[in-house]
C-alpha positions as CSV (number, residue, x, y, z in Angstrom):
1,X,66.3,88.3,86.8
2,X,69.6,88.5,85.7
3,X,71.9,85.5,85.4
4,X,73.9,84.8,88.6
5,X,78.0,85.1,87.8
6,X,80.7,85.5,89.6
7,X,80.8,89.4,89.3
8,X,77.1,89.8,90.3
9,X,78.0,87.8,93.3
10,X,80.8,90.3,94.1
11,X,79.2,93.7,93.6
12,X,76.1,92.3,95.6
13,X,78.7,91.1,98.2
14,X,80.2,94.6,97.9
15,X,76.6,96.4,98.6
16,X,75.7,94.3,101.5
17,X,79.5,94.8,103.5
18,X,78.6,98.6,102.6
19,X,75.4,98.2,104.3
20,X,75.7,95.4,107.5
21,X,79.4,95.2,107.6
22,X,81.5,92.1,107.6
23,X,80.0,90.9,110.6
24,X,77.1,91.2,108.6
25,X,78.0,89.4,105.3
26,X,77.5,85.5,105.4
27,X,76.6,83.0,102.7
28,X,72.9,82.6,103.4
29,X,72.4,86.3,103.6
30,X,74.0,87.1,100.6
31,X,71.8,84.4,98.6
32,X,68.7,85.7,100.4
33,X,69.7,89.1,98.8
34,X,70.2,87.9,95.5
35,X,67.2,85.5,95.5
36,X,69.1,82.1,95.3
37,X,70.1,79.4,97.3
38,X,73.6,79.2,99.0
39,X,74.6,76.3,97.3
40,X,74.1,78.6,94.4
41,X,76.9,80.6,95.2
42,X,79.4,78.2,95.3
43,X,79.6,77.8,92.0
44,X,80.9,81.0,91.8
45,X,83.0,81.2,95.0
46,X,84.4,78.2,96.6
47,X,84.2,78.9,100.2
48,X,83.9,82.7,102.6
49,X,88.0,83.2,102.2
50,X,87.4,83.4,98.5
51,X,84.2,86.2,98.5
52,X,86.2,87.9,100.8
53,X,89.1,88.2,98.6
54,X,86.9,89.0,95.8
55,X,85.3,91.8,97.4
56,X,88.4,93.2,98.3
57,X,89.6,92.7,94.9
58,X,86.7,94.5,93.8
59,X,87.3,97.3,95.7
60,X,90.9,98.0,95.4
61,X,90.0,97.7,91.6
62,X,88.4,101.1,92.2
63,X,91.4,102.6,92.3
64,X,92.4,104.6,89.2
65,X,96.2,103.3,88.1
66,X,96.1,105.2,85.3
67,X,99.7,106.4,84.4
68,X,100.4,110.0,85.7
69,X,103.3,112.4,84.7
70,X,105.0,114.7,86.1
71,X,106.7,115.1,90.1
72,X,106.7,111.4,91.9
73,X,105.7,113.5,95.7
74,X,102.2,114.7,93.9
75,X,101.7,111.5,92.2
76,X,101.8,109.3,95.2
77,X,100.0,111.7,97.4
78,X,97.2,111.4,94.9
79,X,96.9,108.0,94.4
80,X,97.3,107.2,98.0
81,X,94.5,109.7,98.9
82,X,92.6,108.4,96.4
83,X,92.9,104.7,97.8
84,X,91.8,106.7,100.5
85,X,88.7,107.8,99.1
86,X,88.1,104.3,98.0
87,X,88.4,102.8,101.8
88,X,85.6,105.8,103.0
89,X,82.9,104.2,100.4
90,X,83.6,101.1,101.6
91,X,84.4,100.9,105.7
92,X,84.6,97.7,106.0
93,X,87.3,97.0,103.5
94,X,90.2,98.6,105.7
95,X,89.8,95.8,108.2
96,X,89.1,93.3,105.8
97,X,93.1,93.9,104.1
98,X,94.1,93.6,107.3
99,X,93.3,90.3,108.2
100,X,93.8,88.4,104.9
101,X,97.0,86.9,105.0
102,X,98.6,87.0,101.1
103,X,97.8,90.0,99.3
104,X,95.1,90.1,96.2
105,X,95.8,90.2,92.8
106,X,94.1,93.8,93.1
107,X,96.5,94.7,95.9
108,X,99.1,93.6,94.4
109,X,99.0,95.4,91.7
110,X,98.2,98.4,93.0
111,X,101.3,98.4,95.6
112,X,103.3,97.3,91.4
113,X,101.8,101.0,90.4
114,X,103.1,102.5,93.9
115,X,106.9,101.1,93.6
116,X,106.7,102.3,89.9
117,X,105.7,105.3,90.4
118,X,108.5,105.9,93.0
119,X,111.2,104.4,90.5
120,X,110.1,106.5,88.0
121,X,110.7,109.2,90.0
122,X,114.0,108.5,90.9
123,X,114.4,106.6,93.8
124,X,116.4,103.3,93.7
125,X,115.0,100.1,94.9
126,X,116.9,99.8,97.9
127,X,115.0,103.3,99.2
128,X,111.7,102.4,97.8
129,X,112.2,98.8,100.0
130,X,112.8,100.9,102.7
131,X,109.6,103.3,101.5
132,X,107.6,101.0,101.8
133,X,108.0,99.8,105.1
134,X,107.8,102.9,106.1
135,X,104.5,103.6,104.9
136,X,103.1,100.6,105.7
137,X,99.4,100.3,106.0
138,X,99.1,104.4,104.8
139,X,100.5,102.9,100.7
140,X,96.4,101.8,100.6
141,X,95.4,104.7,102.7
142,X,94.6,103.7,106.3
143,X,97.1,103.8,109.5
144,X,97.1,100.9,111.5
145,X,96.5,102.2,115.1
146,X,98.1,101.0,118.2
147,X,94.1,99.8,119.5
148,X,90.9,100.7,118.9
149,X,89.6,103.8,120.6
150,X,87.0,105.2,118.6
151,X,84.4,106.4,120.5
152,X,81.1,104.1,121.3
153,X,80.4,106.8,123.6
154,X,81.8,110.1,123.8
155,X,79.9,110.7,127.0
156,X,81.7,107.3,128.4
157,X,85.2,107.9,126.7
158,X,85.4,111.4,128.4
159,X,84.4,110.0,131.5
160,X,87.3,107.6,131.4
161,X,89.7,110.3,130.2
162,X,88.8,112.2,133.6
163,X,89.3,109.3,135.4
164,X,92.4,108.4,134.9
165,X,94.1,111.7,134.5
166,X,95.7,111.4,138.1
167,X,97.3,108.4,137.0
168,X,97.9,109.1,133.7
169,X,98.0,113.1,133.0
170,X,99.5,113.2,129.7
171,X,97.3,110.9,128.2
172,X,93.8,112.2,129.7
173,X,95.7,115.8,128.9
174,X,95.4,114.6,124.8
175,X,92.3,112.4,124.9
176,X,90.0,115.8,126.4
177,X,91.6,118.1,124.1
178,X,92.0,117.0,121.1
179,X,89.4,116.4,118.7
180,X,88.7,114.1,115.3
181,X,86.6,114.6,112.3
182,X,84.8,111.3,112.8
183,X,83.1,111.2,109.1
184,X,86.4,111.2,107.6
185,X,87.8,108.6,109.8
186,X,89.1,105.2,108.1
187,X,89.0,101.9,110.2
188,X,89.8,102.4,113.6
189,X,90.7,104.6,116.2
190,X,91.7,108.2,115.7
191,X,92.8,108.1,112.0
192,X,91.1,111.1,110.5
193,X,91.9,112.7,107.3
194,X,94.1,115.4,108.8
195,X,95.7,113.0,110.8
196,X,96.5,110.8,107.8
197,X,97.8,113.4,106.0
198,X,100.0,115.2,108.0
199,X,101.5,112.0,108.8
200,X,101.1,110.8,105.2
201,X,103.4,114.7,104.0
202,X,105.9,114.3,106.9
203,X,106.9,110.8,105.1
204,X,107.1,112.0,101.6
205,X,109.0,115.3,102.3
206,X,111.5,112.8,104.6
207,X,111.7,110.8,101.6
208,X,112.5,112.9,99.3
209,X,115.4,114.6,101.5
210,X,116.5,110.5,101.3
211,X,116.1,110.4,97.3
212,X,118.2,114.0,97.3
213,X,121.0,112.4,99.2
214,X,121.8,109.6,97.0
């Protein structure tokens, strides 16, 4: 068996939020899993706020910040889509960024390579401030929704949609007509990849109009 360190207890950490969830990821489980006992793992992590800042560490880390030339617009769509991508492998992660309350070293610099990126192409810091606030949650690829309504039911959620149309006909109008690729959705709600994207475009073309002006 290999020798327990701090980046075994991480990837296995990783493997088992892929598979239970965070819910699903406590400190006796994860020693089950990797054949020790808890106390074990503390010699490696401190406490649960510190695995779960590794494992987010460890994921963001998956993100390729690899200097890119050319235009700043494709450069940021690209790495933002690839964060993205990253979020999709790992579901639990979105959440997870949400609820920590400083940033990681991983995070941080990643949002370094996103600021850089946009002063390389041209923007001053004052705009890429404003940028960033801008995009928000959608700089590491998710959009924070206003609540949680992805579907436990579709059967129950249409249901509901009929129900209250009397009351509220513009809002059953959108929730029976409109529709969501649900294996490309990130976190919560109705945040599929066209979604995030078209949202995601309108931002950088409005930015760059900003960056044009001066």
């Amino acid at each position: 068996m290999a020798r327990l360190s701090r980046e075994r207890v991480l990837e296995a950490a990783v493997a088992l939020a892929d598979e239970a969830g965070l819910d699903g990821l406590s400190m006796r489980r994860l020693a089950t899993e990797l054949g020790v006992v808890p106390m074990a793992l503390y010699k490696h992590v401190a406490n649960k706020d510190e695995l779960l800042d590794g494992i987010i560490d460890a994921v963001v880390s998956e993100i390729d910040l690899a200097p890119v030339e050319g235009d700043w617009k494709p450069a940021i769509r690209g790495r933002i889509l690839a964060a993205r991508q990253t979020l999709l492998r790992h579901p639990w992660a979105a959440g997870a960024i949400e609820a920590r309350r400083a940033p990681t070293p991983a995070v941080l610099a990643y949002m370094d390579s996103i600021i850089g990126l946009f002063r390389a192409g041209g923007f001053g810091v004052d705009l890429v401030h404003h940028v960033i606030h801008a995009l928000g949650s959608r700089v590491l690829g998710f959009s924070q929704e206003l609540f949680d309504d992805s579907p436990a039911d579709p059967d129950a959620q249409e249901k509901a949609a009929h129900a209250m149309a009397a009351t509220y006909p513009w809002l059953a109008e959108m929730a029976l007509r409109v529709a969501h690729d649900e294996k490309t959705v990130v976190g919560s709600g109705c945040d599929d990849q066209f979604e995030f994207e078209f949202a995601l475009d309108l931002l950088l073309d409005g930015f760059e109009r900003l960056r044009q002006a001066g």
